[in-house]
MDTraj code that builds the backbone (N, CA, C; nanometers):
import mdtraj as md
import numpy as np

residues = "UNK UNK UNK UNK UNK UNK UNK UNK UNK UNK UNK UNK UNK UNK UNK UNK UNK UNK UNK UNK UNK UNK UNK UNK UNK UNK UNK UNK UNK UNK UNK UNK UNK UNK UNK UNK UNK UNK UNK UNK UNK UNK UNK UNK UNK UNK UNK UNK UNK UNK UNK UNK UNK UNK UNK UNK UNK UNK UNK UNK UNK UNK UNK UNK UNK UNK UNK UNK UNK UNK UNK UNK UNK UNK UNK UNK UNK UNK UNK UNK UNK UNK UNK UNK UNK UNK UNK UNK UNK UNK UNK UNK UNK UNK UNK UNK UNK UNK UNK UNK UNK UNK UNK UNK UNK UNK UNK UNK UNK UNK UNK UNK UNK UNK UNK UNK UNK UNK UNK UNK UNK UNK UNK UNK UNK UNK UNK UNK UNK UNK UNK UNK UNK UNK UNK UNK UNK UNK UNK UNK UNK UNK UNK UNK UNK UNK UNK".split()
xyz = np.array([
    [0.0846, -0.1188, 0.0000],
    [0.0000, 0.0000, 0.0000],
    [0.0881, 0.1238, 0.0000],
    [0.0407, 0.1984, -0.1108],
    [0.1259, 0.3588, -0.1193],
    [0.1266, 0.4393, 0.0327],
    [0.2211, 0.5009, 0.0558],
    [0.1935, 0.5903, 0.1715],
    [0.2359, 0.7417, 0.1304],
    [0.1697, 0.8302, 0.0433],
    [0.2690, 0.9427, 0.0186],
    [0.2709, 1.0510, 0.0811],
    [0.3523, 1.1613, 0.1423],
    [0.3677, 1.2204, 0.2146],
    [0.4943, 1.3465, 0.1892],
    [0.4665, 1.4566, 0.2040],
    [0.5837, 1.5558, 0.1970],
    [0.5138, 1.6602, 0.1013],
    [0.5723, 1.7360, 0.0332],
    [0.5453, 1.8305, -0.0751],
    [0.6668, 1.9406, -0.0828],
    [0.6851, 1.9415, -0.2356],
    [0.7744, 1.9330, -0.3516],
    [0.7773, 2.0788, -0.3948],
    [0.8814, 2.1557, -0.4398],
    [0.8427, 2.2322, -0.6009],
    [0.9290, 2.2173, -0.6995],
    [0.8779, 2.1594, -0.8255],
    [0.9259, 2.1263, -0.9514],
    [0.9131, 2.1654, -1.0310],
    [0.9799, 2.1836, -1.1551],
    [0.9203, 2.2866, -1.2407],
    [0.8826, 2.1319, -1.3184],
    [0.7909, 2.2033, -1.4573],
    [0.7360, 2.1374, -1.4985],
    [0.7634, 2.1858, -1.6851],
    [0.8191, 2.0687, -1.7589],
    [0.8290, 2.0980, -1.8819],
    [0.7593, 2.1646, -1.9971],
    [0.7985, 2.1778, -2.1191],
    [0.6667, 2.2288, -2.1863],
    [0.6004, 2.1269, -2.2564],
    [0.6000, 1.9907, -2.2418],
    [0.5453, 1.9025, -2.2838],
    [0.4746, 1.8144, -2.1462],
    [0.4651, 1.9320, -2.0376],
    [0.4103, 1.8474, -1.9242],
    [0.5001, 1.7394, -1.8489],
    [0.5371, 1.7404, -1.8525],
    [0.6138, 1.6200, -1.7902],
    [0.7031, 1.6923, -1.6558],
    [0.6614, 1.5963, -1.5593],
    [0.7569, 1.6663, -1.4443],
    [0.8038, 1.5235, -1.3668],
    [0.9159, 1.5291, -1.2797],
    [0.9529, 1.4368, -1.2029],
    [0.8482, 1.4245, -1.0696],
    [0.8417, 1.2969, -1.0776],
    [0.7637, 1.2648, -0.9185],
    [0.9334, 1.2391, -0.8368],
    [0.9119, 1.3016, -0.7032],
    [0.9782, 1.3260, -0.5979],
    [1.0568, 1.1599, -0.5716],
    [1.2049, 1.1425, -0.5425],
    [1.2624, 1.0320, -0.4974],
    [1.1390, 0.9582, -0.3700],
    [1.1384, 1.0758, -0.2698],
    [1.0848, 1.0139, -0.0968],
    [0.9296, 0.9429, -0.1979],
    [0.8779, 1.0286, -0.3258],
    [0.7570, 0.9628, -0.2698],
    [0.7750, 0.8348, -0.4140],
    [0.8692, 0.8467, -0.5052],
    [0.8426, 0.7164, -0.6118],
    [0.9141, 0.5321, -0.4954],
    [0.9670, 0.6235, -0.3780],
    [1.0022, 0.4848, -0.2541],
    [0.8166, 0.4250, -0.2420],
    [0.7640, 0.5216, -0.2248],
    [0.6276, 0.4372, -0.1626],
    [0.5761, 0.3923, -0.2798],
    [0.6193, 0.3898, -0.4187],
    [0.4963, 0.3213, -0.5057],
    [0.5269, 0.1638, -0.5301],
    [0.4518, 0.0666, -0.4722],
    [0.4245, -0.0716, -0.4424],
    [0.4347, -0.1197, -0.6456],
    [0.5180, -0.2414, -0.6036],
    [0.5789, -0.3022, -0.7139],
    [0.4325, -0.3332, -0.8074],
    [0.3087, -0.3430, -0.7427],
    [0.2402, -0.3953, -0.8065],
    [0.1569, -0.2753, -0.9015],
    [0.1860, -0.1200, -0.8806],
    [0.1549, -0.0277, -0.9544],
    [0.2416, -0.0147, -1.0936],
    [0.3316, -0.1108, -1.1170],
    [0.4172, -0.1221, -1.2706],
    [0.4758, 0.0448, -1.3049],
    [0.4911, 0.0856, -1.2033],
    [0.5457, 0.2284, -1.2599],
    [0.4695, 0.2932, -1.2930],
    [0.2400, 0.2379, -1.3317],
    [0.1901, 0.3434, -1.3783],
    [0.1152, 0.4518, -1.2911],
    [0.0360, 0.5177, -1.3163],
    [-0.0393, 0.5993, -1.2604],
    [-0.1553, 0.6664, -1.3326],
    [-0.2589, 0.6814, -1.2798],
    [-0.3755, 0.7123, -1.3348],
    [-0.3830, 0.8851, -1.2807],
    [-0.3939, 0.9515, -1.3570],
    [-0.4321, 1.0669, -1.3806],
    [-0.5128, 1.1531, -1.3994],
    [-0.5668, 1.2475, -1.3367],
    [-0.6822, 1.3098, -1.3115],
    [-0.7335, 1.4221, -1.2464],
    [-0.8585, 1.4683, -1.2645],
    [-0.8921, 1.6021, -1.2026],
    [-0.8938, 1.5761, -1.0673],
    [-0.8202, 1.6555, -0.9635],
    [-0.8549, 1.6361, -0.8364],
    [-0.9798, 1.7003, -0.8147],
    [-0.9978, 1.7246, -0.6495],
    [-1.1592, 1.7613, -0.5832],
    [-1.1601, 1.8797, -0.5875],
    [-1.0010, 1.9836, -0.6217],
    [-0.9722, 2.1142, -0.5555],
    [-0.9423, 2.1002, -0.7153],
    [-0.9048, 2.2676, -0.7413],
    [-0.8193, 2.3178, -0.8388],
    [-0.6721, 2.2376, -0.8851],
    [-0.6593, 2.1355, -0.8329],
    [-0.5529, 2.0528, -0.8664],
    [-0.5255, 1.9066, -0.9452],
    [-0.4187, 1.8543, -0.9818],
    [-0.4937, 1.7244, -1.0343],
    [-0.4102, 1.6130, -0.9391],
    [-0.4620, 1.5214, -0.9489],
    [-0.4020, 1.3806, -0.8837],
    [-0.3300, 1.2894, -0.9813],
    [-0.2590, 1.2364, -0.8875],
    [-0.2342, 1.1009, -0.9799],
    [-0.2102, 0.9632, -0.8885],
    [-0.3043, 0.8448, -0.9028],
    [-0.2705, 0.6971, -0.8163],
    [-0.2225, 0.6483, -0.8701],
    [-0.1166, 0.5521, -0.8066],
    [-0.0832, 0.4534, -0.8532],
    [-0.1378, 0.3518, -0.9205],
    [-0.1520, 0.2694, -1.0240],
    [-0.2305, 0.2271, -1.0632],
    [-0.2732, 0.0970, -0.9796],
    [-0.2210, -0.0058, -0.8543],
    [-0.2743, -0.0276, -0.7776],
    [-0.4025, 0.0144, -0.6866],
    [-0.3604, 0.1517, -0.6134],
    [-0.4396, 0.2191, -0.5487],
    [-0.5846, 0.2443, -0.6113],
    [-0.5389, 0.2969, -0.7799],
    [-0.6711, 0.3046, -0.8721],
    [-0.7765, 0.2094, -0.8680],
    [-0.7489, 0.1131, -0.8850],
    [-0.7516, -0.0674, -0.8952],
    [-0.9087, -0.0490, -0.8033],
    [-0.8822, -0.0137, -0.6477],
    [-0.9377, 0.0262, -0.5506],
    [-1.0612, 0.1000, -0.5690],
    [-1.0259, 0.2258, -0.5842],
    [-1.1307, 0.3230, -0.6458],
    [-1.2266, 0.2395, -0.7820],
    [-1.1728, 0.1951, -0.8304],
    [-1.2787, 0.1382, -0.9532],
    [-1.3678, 0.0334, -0.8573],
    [-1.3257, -0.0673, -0.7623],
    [-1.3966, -0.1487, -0.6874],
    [-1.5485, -0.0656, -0.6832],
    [-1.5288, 0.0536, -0.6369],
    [-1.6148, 0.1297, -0.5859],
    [-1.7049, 0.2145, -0.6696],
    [-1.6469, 0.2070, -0.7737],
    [-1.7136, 0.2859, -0.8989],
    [-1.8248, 0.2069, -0.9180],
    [-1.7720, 0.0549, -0.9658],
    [-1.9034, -0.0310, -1.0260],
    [-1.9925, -0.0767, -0.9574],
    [-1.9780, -0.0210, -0.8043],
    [-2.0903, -0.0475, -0.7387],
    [-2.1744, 0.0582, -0.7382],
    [-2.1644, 0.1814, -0.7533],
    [-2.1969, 0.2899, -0.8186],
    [-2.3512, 0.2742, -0.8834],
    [-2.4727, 0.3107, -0.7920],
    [-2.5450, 0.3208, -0.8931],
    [-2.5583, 0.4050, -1.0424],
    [-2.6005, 0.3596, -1.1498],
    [-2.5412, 0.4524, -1.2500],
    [-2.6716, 0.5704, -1.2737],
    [-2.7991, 0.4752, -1.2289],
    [-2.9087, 0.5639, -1.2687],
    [-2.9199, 0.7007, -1.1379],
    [-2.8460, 0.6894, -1.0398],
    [-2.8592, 0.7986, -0.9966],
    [-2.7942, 0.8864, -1.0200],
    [-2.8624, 1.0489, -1.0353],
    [-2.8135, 1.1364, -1.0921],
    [-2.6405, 1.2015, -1.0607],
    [-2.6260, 1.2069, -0.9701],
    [-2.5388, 1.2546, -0.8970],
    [-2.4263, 1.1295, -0.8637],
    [-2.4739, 1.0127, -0.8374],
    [-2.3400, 0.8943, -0.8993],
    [-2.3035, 0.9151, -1.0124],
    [-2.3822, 0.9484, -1.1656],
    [-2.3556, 0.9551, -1.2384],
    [-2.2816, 1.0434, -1.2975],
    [-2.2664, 1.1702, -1.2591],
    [-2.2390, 1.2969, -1.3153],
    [-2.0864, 1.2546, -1.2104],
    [-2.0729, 1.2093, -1.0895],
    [-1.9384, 1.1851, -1.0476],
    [-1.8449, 1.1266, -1.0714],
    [-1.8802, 1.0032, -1.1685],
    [-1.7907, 0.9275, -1.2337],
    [-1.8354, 0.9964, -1.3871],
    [-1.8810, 1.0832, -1.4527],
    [-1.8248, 1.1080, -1.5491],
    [-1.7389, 1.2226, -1.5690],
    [-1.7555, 1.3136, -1.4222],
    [-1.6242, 1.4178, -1.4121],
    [-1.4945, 1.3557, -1.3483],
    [-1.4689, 1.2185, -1.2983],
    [-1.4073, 1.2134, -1.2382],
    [-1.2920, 1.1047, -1.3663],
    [-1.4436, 1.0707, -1.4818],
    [-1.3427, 0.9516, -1.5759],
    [-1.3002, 1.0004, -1.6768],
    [-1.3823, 1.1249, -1.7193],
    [-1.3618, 1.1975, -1.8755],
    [-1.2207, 1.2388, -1.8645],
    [-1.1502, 1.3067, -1.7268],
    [-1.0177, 1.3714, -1.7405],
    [-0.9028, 1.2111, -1.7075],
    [-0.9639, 1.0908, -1.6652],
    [-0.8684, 1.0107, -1.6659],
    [-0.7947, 0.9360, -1.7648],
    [-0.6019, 0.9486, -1.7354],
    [-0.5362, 0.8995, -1.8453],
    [-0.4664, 0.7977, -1.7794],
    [-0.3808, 0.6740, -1.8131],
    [-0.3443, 0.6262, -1.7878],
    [-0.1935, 0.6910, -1.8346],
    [-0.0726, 0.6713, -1.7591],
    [0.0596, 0.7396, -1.7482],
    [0.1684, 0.6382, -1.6910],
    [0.2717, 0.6317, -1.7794],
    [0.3769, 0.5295, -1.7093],
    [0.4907, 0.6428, -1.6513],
    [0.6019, 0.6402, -1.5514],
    [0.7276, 0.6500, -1.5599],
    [0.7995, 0.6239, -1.6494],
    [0.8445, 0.7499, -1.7379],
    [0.9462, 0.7371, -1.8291],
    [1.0940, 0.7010, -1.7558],
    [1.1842, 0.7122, -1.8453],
    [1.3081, 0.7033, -1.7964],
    [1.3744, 0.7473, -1.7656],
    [1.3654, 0.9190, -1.6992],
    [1.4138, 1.0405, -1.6023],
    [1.2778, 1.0159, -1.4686],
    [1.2093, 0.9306, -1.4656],
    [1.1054, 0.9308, -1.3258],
    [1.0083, 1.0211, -1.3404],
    [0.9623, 1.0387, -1.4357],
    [0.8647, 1.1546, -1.5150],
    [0.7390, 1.1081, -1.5348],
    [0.6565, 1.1821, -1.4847],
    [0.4998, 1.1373, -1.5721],
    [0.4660, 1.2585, -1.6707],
    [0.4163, 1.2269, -1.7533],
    [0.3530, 1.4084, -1.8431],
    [0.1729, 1.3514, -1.8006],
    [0.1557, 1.4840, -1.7735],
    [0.0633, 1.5462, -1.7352],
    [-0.0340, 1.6230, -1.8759],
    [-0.1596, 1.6044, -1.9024],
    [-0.1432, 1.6444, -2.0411],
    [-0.2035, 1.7972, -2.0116],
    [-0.1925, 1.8249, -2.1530],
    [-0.2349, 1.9899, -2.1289],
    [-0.3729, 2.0220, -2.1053],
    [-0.4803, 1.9833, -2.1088],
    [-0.5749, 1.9657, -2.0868],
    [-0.6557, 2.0283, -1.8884],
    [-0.5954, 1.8943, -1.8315],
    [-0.5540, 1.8639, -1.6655],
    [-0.4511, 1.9890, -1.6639],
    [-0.3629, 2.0371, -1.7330],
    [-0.2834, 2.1759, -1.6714],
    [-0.3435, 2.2593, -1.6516],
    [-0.3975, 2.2743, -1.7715],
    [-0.5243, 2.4218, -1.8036],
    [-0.6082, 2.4223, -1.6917],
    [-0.6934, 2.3067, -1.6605],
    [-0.8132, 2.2742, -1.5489],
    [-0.6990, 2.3356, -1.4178],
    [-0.6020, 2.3164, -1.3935],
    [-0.5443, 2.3268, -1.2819],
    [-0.4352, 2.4284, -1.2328],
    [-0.4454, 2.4991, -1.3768],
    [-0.3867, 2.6797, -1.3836],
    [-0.2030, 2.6472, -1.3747],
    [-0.1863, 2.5231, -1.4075],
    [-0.0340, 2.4801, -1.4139],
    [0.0587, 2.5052, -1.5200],
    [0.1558, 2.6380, -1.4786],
    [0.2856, 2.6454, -1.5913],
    [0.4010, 2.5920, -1.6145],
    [0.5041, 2.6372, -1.5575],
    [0.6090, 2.6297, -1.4995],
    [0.6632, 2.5423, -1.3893],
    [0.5769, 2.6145, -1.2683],
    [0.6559, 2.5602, -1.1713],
    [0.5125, 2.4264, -1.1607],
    [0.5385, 2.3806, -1.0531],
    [0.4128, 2.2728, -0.9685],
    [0.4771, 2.2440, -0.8485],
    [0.3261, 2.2681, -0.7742],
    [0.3679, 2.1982, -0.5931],
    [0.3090, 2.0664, -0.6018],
    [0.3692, 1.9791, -0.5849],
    [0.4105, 1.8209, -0.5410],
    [0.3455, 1.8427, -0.4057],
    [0.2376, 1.7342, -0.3967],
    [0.1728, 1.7059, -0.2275],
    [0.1674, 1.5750, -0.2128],
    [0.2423, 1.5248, -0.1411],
    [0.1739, 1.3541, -0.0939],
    [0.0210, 1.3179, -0.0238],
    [-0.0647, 1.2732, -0.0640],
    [-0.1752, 1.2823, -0.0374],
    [-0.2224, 1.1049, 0.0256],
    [-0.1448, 1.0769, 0.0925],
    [-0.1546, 0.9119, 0.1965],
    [-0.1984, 0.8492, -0.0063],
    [-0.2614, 0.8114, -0.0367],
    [-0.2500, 0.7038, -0.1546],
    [-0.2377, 0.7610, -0.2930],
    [-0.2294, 0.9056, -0.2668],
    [-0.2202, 0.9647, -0.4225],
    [-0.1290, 1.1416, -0.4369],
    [-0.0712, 1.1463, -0.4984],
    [-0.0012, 1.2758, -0.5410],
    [-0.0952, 1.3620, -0.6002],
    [-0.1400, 1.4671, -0.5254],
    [-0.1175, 1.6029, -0.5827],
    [-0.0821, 1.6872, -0.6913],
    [-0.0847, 1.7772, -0.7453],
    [-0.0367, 1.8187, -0.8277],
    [-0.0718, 1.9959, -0.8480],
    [-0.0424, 2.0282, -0.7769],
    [-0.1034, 2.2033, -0.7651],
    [-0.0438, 2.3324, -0.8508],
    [-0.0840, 2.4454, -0.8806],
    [-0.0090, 2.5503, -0.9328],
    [0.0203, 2.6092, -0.7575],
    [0.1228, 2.6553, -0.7675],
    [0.1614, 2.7226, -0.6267],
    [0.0949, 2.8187, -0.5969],
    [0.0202, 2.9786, -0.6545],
    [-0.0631, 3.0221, -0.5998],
    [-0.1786, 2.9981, -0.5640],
    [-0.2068, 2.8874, -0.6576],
    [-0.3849, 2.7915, -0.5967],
    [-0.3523, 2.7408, -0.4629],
    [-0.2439, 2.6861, -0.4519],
    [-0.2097, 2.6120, -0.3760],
    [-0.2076, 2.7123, -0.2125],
    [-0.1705, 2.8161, -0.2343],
    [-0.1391, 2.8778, -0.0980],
    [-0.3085, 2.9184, -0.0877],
    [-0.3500, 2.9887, -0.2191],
    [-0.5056, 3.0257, -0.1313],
    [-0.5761, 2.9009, -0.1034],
    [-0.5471, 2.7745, -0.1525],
    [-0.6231, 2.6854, -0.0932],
    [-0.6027, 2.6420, 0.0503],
    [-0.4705, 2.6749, 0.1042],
    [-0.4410, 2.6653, 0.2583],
    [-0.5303, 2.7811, 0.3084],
    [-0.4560, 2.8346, 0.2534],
    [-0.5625, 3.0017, 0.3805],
    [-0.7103, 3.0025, 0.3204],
    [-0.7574, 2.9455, 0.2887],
    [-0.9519, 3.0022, 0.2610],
    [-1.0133, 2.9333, 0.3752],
    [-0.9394, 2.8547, 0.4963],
    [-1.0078, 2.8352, 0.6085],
    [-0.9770, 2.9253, 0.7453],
    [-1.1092, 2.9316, 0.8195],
    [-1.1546, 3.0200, 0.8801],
    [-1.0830, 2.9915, 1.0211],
    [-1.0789, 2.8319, 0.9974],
    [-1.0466, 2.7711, 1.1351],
    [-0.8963, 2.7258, 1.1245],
    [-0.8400, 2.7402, 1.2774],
    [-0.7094, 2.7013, 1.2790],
    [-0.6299, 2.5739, 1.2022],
    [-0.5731, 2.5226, 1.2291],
    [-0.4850, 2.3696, 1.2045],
    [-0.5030, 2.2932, 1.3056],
    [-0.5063, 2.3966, 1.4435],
    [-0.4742, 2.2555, 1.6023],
    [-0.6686, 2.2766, 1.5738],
    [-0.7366, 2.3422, 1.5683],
    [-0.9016, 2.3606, 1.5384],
    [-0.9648, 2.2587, 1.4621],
    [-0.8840, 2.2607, 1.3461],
    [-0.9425, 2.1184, 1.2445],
    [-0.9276, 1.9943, 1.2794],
    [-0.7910, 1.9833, 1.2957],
    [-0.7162, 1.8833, 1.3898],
    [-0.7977, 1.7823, 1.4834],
    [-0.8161, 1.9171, 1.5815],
    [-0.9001, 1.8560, 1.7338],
    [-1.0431, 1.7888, 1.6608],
    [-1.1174, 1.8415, 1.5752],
    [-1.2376, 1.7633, 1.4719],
    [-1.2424, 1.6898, 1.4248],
    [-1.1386, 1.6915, 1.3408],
    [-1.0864, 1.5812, 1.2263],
    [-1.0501, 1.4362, 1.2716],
    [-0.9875, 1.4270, 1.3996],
    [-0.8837, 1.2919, 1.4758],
    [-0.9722, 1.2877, 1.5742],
    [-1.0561, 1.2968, 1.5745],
    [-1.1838, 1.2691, 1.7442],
    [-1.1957, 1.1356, 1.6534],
    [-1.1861, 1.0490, 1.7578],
    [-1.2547, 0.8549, 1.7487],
    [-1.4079, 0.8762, 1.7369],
])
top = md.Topology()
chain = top.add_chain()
for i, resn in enumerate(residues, 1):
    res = top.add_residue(resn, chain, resSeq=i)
    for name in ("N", "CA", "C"):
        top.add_atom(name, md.element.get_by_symbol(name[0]), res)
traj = md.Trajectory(xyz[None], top)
């Protein structure tokens, strides 16, 4: 099982392609073949799973009722932007232009380990997406980790 964790800044080519981080290509489990599935994240950003981890998420898809409205419309925003992506041979995934545009990505990119999936942010999305909460860190925290 992936564990990813830390966050990065990389620049990012003009053909998309950026390096995934040494600390986090350690956590990707032999059984993800180097690939990764690619996609719109929940925020202004995009993701990418391992294709193990993916594996997972689909379990859950096809149980998915399809006739309901709102299952439906979630797996088709969540499948229309998905690509399948290997590790090239500099430790690179490309990212296509498409998922950049959706995610305001040039140049640089912030790298987030996200426990089973990477991140992928433009750095000023990225900071207003920290600060647009009202409530502290030890505030969320104390909410978030209650048993």
């Amino acid at each position: 099982m992936a564990f990813f964790k830390g966050q990065e800044i990389y620049s990012i080519d003009n053909k998309g392609r950026v390096n995934i981080p040494a600390k986090m290509r350690k956590s990707i489990s032999p059984e993800a073949n180097d690939t990764f599935i690619v996609t719109r994240g929940l925020d202004k950003c995009v993701v990418a799973y391992p294709l193990d981890e993916w594996k997972k998420y689909e379990e859950k898809f096809v149980e998915l009722n399809q006739y309901d409205p709102k299952n439906r419309f979630f797996l088709t925003k969540i499948l229309q932007w998905a690509e399948d992506v290997s590790l090239d041979g500099q430790q690179r995934v490309s990212i296509s232009k498409k998922l950049l545009d959706f995610a305001g990505i040039e140049n640089k990119v912030v790298i987030v380990g996200m426990v089973d999936h990477i991140e992928f942010w433009n750095p000023e999305k990225f900071e207003e997406y920290l600060s647009q909460y009202d409530e502290s860190y030890e505030e969320v925290a104390a909410r978030v980790m209650v048993k």
